[in-house]
C-alpha positions in Angstrom: -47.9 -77.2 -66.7 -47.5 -77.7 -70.2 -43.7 -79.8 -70.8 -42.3 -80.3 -74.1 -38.9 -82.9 -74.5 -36.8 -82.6 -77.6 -35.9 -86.2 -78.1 -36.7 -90.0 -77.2 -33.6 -91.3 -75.8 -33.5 -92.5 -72.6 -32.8 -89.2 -70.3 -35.6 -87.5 -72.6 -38.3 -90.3 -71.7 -37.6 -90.7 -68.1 -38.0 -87.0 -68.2 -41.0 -87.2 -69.8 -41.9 -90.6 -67.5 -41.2 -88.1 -63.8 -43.1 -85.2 -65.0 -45.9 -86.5 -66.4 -46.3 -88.8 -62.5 -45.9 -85.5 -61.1 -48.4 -84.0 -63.2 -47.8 -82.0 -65.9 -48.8 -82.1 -69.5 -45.9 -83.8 -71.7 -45.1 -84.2 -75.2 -41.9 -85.4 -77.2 -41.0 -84.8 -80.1 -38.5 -87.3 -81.7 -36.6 -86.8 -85.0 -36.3 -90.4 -85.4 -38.8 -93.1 -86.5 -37.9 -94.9 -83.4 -37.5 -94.1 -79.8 -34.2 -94.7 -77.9 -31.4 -92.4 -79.4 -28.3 -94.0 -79.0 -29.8 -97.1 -77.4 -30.5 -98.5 -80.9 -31.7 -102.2 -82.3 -31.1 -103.9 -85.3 -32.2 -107.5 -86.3 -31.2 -109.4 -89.0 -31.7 -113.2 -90.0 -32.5 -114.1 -86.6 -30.4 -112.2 -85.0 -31.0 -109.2 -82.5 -27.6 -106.7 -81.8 -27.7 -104.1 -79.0 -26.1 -101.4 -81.1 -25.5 -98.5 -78.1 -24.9 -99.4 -74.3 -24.6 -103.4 -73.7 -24.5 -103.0 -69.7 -26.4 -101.4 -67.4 -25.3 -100.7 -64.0 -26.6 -98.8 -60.7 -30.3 -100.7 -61.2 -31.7 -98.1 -58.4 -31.3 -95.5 -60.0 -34.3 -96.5 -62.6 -36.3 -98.5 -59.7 -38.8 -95.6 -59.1 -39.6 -95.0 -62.7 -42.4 -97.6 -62.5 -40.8 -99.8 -65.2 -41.0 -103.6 -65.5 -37.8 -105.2 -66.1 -35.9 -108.0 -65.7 -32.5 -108.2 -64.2 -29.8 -110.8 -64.8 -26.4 -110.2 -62.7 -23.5 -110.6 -64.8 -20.2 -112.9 -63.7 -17.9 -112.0 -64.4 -19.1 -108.1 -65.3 -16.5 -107.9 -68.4 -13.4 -110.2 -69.2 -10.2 -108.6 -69.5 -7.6 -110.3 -72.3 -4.2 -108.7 -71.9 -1.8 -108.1 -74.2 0.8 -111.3 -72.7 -1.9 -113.6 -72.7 -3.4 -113.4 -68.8 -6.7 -112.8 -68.0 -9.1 -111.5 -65.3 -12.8 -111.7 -64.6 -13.9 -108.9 -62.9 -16.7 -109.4 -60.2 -19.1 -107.0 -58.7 -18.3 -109.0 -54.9 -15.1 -106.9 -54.0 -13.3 -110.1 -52.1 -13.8 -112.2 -55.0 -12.6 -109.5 -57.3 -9.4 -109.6 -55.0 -8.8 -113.4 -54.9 -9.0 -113.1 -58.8 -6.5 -110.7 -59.3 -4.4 -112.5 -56.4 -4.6 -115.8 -58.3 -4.0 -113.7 -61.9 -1.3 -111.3 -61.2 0.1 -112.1 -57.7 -1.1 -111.3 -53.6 1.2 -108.0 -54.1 -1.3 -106.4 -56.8 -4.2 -108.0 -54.9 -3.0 -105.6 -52.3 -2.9 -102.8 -54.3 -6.4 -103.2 -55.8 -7.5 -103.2 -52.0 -6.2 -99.9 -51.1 -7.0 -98.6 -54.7 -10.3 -99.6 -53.9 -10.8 -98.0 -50.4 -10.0 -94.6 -52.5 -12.2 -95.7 -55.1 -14.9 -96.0 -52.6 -14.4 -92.7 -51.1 -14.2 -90.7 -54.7 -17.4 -92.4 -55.4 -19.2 -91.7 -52.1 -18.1 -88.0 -52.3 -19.5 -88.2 -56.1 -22.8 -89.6 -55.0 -22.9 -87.2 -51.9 -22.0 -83.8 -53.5 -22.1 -83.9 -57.6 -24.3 -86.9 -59.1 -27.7 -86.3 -57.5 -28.3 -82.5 -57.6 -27.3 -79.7 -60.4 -24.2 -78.4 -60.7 -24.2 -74.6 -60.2 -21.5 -72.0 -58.2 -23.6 -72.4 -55.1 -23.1 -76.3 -55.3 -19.8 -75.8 -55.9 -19.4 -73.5 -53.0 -21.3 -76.2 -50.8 -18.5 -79.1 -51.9 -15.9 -76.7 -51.1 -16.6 -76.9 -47.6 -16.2 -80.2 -47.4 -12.8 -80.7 -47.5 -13.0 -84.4 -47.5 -15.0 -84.8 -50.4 -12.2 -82.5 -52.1 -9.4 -84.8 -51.0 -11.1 -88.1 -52.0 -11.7 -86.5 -55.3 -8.6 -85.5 -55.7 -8.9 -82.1 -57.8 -6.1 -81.6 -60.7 -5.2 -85.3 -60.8 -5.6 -87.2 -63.5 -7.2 -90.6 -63.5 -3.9 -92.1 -65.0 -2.0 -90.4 -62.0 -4.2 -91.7 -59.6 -3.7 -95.9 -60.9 0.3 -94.8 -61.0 -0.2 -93.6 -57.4 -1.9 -97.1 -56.2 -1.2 -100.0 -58.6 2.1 -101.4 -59.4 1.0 -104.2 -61.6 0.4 -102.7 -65.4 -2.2 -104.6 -66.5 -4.5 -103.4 -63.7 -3.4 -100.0 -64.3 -4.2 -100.7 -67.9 -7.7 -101.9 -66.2 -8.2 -98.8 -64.8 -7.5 -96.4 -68.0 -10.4 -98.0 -69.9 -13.2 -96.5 -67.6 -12.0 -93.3 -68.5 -13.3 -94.1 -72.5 -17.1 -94.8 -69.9 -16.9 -90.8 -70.0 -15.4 -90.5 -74.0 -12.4 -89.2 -72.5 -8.6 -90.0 -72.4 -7.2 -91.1 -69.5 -4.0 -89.3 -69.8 -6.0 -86.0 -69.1 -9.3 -87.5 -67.5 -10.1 -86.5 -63.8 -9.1 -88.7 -61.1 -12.9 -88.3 -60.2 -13.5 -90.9 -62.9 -12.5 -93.7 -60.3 -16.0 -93.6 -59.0 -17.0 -95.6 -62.6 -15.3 -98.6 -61.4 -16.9 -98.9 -58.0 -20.1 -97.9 -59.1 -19.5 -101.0 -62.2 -18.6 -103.0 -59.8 -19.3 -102.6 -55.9 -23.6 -102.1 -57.7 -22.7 -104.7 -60.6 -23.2 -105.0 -64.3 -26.5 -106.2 -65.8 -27.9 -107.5 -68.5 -31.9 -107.5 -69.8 -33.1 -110.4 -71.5 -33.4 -109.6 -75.3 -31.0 -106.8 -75.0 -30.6 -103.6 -73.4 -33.2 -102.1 -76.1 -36.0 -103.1 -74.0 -35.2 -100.5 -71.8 -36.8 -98.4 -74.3 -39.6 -100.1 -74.9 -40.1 -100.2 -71.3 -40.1 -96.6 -71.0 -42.2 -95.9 -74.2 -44.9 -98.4 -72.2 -44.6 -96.7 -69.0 -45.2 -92.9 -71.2 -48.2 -94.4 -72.9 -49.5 -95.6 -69.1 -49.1 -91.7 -68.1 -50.7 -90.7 -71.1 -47.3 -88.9 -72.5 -47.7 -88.2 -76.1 -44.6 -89.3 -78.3 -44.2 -87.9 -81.7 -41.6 -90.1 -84.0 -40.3 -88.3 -86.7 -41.1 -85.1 -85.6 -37.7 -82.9 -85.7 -37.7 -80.3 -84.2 -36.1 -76.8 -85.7 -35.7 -74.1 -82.7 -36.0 -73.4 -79.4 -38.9 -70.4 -79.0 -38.0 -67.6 -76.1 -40.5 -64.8 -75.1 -38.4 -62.2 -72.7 -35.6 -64.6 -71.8 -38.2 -67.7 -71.0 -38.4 -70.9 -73.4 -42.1 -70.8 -74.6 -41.9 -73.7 -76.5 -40.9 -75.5 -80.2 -41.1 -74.8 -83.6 -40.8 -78.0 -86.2 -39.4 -78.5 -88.9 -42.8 -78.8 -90.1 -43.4 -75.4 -89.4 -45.9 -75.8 -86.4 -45.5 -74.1 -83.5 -45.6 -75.8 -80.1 -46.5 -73.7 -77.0 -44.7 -75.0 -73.9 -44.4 -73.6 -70.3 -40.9 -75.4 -70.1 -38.5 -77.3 -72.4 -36.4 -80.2 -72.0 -33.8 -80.6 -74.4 -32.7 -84.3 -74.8 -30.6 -83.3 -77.6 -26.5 -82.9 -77.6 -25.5 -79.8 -75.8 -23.3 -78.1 -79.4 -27.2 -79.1 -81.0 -28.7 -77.2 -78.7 -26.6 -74.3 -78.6 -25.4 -74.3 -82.5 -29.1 -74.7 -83.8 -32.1 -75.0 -81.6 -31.2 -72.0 -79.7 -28.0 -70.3 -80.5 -26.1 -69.0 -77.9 -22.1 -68.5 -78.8 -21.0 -68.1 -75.0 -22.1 -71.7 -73.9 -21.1 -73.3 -77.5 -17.6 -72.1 -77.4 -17.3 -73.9 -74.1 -18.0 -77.1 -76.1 -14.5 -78.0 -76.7 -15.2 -81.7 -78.7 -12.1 -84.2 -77.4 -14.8 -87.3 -76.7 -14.4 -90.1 -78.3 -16.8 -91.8 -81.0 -16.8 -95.7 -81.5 -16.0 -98.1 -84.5 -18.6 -101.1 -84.6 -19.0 -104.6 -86.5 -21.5 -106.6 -86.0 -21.0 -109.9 -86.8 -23.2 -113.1 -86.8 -20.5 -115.6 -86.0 -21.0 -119.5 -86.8 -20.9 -121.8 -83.9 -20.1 -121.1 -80.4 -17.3 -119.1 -78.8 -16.5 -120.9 -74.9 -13.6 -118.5 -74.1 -15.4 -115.3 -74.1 -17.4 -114.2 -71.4 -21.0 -111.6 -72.1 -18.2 -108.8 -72.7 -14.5 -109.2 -73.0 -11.8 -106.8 -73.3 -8.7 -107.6 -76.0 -6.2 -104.8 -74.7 -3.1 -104.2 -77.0 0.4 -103.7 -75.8 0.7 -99.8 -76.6 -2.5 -98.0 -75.0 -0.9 -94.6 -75.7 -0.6 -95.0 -79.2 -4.3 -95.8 -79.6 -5.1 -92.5 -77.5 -2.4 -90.6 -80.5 -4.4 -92.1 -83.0 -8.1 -91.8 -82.0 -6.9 -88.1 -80.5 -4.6 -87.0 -83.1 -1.4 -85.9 -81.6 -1.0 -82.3 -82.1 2.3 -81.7 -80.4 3.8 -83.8 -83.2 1.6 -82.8 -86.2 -0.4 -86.1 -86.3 -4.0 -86.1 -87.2 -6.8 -88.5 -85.7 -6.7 -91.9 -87.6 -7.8 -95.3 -86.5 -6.2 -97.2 -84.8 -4.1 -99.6 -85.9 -4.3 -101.3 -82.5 -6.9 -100.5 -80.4 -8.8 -102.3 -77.3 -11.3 -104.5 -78.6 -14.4 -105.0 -76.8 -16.9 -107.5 -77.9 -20.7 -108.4 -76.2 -21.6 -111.9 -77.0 -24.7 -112.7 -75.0 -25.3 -116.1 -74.9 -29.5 -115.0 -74.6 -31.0 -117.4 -77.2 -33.9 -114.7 -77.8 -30.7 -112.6 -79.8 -29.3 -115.3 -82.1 -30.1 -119.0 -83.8 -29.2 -121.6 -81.9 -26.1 -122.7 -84.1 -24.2 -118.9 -84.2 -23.6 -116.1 -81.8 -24.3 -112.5 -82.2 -21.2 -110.2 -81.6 -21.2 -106.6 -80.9 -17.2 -105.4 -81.5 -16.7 -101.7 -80.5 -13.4 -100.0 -81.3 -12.7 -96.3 -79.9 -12.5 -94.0 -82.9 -12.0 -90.5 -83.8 -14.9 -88.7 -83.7 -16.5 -88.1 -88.2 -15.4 -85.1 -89.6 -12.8 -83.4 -91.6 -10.6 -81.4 -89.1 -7.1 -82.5 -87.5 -8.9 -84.2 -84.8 -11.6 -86.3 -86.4 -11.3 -89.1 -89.5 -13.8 -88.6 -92.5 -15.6 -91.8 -91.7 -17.3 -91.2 -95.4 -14.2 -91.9 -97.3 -14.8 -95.1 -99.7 -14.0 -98.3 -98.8 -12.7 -96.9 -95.1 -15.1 -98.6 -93.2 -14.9 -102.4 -94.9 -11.3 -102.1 -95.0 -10.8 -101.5 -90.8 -13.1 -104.2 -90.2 -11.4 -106.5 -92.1 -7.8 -105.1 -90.4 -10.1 -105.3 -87.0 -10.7 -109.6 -88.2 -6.8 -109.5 -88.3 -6.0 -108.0 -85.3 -8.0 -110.2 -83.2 -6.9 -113.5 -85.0 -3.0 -112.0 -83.5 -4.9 -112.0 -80.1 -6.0 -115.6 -80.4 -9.5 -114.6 -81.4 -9.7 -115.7 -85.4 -13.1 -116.1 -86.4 -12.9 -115.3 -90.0 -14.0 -118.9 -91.5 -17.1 -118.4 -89.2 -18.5 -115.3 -90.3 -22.1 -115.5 -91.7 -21.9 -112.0 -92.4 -20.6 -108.4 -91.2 -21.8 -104.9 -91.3 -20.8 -102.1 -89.9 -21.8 -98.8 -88.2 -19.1 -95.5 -87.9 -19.0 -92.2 -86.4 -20.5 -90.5 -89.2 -23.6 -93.1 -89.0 -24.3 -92.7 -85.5 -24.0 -89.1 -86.5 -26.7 -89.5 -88.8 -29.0 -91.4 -87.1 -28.9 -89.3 -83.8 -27.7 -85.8 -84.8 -24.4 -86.7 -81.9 -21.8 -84.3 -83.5 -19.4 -86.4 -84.7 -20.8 -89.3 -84.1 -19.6 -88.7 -80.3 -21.1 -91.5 -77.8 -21.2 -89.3 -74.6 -21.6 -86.2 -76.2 -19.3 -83.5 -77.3 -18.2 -82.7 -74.0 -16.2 -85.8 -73.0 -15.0 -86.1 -69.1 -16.7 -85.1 -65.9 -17.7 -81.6 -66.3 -20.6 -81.3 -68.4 -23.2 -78.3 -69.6 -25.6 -77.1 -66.7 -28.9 -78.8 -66.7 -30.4 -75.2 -66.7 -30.4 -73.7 -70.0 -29.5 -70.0 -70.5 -33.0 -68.9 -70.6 -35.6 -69.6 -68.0 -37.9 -72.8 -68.5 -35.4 -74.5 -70.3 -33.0 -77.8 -69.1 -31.4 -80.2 -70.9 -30.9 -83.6 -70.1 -28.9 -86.5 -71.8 -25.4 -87.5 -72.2 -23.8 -84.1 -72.8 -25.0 -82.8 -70.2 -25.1 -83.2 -66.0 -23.8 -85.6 -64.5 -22.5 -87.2 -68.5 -23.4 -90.1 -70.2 -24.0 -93.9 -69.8 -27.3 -94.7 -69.1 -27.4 -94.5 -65.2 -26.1 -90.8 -65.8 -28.6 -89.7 -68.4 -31.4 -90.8 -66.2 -30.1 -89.3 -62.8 -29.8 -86.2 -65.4 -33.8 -87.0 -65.8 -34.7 -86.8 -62.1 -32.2 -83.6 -61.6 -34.3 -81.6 -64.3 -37.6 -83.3 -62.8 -36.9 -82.5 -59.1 -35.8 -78.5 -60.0 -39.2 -78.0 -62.2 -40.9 -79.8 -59.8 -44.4 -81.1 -59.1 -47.5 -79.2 -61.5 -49.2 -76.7 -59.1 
């Protein structure tokens, strides 16, 4: 069977990686000059900056894609700076995570993390069990309705905010807990208590870290296409989606040339798909956008940095007023804006193969209103916007005890509206336009074609959007 895949990010080449080993005929066709998506690269004066996901977790889910890599673990998995000055390592060996938090915050919130955890595990298992390996349709739902203690673990209706309230006393832990809900592009005010599965899947599987960046993922999956003889076509966009009686039958490009397919899998963001490949109003007004984008600098810092860990975590001391800003806040009137104190994250590997000996290579990532010009994004194309945060970013994190402004060799930065260009996410969106757990099918609305990726089944992250890969792969099955 002849495959086409609309786009080289990751879910689109492990896609294309499982169904060409199970036989069939693929091509991709990339808009880009370079594969990846939002797992992007960029090197400058010696150094190399991940510029998409910095940590990969659940390693088995990409051990039978027949990819060499190398794994280093990660301790701790991210550093957490909070707002009075205390710290905690997080650790992917659940006792030592406890006896961390015991000797950081006291044996009473070690006690709560415990129990929290014991939930944790159960939201997760039911996750793994019922939703994460298989596609979501009304049967499937029907299936997990039986099981009543899947239900319970996950905790329908509850938000992931409730759910910390619920188990942890201490709020710096609770504060711990909101952040996975930005994993999804969601707000933890509103995200579902389902979310708690991110955690333990973070840290019960632990975090990980490639040796010259995450990038070579990509390269690693480009290899293992050209080994199965996929063909990948860079800057190749791709204009619509072609149907013959309610059946995908392939591509047009932009080009013009028409290219005939038995099925289609779309790698592109679900409101792309639906607004423009292959327009279909129903499923696009479903599309709500309240996901968040991301803010980045990357900076090639002077010397070396001792107090911060691979990734650390700057909190600030109001996390609901950075959700107002990046959100807007309509019940007031506010529009989206940035932050003026956000959670600051910043990947420093110390990797000598990504910076010169004498200087450090930061990644800084700030959540941010998704680009755009209604209530609820920021025009991220506004002059002088972007230099100007970064500079207030510099600021904020010499008040947290981070001031590195005498030892910047240089700065640049990349907004919504770039990522926007460079990988057609609406908005510059990081896990697609529809942020949370529920996601677009992975069957499209006409027969032979599936979409894979961050927007859609089971969400985004890079375990996600390759467990959305082997979904799509195990329904078409292998070539007869």
């Amino acid at each position: 069977m002849k495959v086409v895949v609309i786009g080289a990010g990751v879910g689109g080449l492990a896609a294309a990686v499982r169904l060409a080993a199970a036989g069939h005929q693929v091509d991709v066709y990339e808009q880009s000059a370079t594969i990846g998506g939002k797992l992007g690269r960029y090197e400058r004066d010696g150094f190399r900056f991940d510029t998409g996901p910095s940590l990969l977790t659940l390693p088995q889910v990409f051990a039978d894609l027949g990819l060499t890599l190398e794994l280093e673990p990660l301790d701790p998995v991210v550093r957490h700076v909070f707002p009075d000055g205390s710290v905690l390592d997080s650790s992917s060996d659940p006792a030592v995570f406890v006896e961390r938090i015991a000797d950081a915050f006291g044996a009473g919130a070690a006690r709560d993390w415990a129990r929290f955890w014991e939930r944790a595990e159960r939201i997760w298992a039911a996750s793994w069990r019922s939703v994460l390996q298989s596609e979501v349709s009304p049967a499937s739902l029907a299936r997990l309705s039986w099981r009543v203690g899947d239900l319970l673990a996950i905790a329908p209706g509850r938000s992931l905010r409730a759910l910390g309230r619920r188990y942890l006393r201490d709020w710096r832990l609770r504060m711990l807990l909101d952040r996975y809900a930005t994993y999804t592009g969601a707000d933890p005010r509103r995200a579902p208590a389902a979310l708690a599965a991110i955690p333990y899947a973070e840290l019960a599987f632990g975090g990980w870290y490639l040796p010259g960046g995450l990038g070579v993922l990509a390269t690693a999956l480009q290899e293992r296409c050209a080994q199965l003889s996929v063909d990948v076509h860079l800057s190749s966009p791709v204009r619509s989606v072609t149907t013959t009686a309610g059946r995908a039958t392939g591509v047009t490009l932009a080009s013009g040339a028409h290219i005939a397919a038995d099925a289609v899998v779309s790698d592109v963001d679900a409101a792309v798909l639906y607004r423009d490949l292959l327009p279909t109003p129903g499923r696009l007004a479903g599309l709500a956008d309240r996901s968040l984008a991301g803010f980045v600098m990357l900076l090639g810092v002077e010397g070396h940095t001792p107090q911060l860990a691979h990734h650390t975590v700057f909190f600030p001391r109001n996390y609901n007023a950075e959700f107002n800003a990046v959100f807007g806040d309509p019940a007031h009137g506010r529009r989206a804006r940035p932050a003026s104190q956000p959670t600051i994250f910043i990947t420093r590997a110390p990797d000598p193969a990504v910076h010169p000996s004498d200087a450090e290579a930061w990644f800084v990532l700030v959540n941010a209103a998704r680009h755009g010009t209604t209530s609820g994004a920021v025009d991220w194309l506004r002059p002088g916007l972007a230099s100007a945060y970064a500079d207030h970013l510099l600021e904020v994190l010499a008040t947290r005890g981070l001031d590195v402004r005498d030892r910047v060799r240089f700065l640049e930065t990349r907004t919504p509206a770039d990522l926007a260009a460079a990988t057609a996410a609406p908005g510059g969106t990081i896990y697609g336009t529809a942020g949370g757990l529920l996601r677009p099918s992975n069957r499209g609305p006409v027969d032979g074609l599936y979409l894979v990726g961050g927007s859609a089944h089971p969400g985004g992250g890079l375990p996600m959007v390759t467990l959305s890969a082997k979904i799509v792969a195990d329904t078409i099955g292998p070539a007869r």
